[in-house]
C-alpha positions in Angstrom: 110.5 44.2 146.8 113.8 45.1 145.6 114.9 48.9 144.7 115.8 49.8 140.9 119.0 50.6 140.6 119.4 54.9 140.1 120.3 54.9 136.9 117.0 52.9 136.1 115.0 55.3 138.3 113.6 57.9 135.0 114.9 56.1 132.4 112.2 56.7 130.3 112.1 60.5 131.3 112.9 62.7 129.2 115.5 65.6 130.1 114.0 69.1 129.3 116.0 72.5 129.2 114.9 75.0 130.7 113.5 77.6 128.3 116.0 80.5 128.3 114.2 83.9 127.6 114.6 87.7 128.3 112.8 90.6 128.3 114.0 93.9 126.9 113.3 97.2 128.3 113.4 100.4 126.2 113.5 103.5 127.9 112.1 105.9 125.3 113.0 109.5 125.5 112.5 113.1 123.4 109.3 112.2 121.8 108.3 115.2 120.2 104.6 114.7 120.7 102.4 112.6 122.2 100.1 111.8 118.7 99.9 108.7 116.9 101.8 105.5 117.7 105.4 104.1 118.2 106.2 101.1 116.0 108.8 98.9 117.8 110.6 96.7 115.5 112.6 93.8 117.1 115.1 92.0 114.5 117.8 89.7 114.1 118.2 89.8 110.5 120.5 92.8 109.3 118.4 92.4 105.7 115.7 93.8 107.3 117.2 96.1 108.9 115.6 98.9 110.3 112.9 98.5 107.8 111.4 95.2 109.4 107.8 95.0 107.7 109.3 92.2 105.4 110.8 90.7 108.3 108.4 87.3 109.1 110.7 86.6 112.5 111.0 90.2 113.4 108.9 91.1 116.7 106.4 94.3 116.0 105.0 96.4 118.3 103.0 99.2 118.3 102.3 101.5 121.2 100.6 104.5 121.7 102.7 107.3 121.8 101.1 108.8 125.2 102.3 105.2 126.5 105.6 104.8 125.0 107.9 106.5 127.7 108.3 102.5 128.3 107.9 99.1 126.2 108.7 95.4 127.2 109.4 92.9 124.7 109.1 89.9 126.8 109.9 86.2 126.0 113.4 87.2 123.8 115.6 83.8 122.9 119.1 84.3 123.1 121.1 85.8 120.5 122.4 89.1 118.5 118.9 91.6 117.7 118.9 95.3 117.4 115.4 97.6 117.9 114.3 100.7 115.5 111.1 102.8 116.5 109.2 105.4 114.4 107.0 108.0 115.5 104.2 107.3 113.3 102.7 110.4 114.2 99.7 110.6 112.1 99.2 106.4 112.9 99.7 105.3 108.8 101.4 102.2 110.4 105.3 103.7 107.8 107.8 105.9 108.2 106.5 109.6 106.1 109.1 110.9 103.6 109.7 114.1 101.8 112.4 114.3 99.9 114.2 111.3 100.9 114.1 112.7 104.5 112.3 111.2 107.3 108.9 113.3 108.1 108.8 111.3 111.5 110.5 110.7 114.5 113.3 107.6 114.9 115.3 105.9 117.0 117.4 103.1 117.1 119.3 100.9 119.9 122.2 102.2 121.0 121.7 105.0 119.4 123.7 105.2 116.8 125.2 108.4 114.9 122.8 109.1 112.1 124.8 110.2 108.9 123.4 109.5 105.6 120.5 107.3 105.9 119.7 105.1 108.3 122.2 103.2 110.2 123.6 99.7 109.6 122.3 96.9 111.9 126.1 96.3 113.4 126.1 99.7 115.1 122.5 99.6 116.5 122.9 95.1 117.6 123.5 93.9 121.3 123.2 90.6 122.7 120.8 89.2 125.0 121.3 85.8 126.8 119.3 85.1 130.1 119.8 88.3 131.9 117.2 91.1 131.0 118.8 94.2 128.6 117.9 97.5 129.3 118.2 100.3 126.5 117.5 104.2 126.9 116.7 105.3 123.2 116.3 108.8 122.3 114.3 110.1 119.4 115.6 111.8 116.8 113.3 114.0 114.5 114.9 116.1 110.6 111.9 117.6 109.7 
């Protein structure tokens, strides 16, 4: 019997990537309480951002706040994202407002000055390829 030559040898088999995905850490710090939940909000779209309920491709989390010193978002594709958390406190799944000012605690990545209003998604984005990202994010609370 003779041998196929190597280039015939898979022919018919089909090259697959490997899958490229990271997982981000967030190191969350200054929580002023240990009530109600954190909502995590993944995004990649500065529309939605940091107000990602209308976001259908944003990543949500939400984590009790006794458990939120720490959250993984596993499985992240490559590309440009930045996170925003609230303290929903009293676990109403939105950020609380009186007059205009957030009622509940905040925080974004990198952790960006706060002037006023929330910040734009430029100063709070970083990139993740196929290494993991770490972020330390400390909450910030007005009223």
């Amino acid at each position: 019997m003779a041998a196929l030559p190597a280039s015939a040898v898979g022919a018919n088999q089909a090259v697959v990537a490997p899958v490229v995905a990271a997982t981000i850490d967030i190191a969350i710090s200054n929580l002023r309480s240990e009530k109600g939940d954190v909502l995590v909000c993944l995004s990649s779209n500065p529309k939605y951002f940091p107000d990602c309920r209308k976001d259908k491709e944003a990543r949500k989390i939400k984590v009790a706040a006794s458990d939120a010193g720490s959250v993984q978002i596993t499985d992240v594709k490559p590309g440009t994202y930045a996170v925003a958390l609230v303290h929903d406190e009293n676990s109403n799944g939105k950020m609380d407002l009186r007059l205009f000012l957030p009622r509940e605690g905040f925080g974004f990545s990198r952790n960006p000055k706060i002037g006023m209003g929330p910040p734009k998604f430029k100063s709070a984005q970083f990139t993740v390829g196929a290494d993991n990202v770490n972020h330390a994010v400390k909450m910030k609370y007005i009223l």
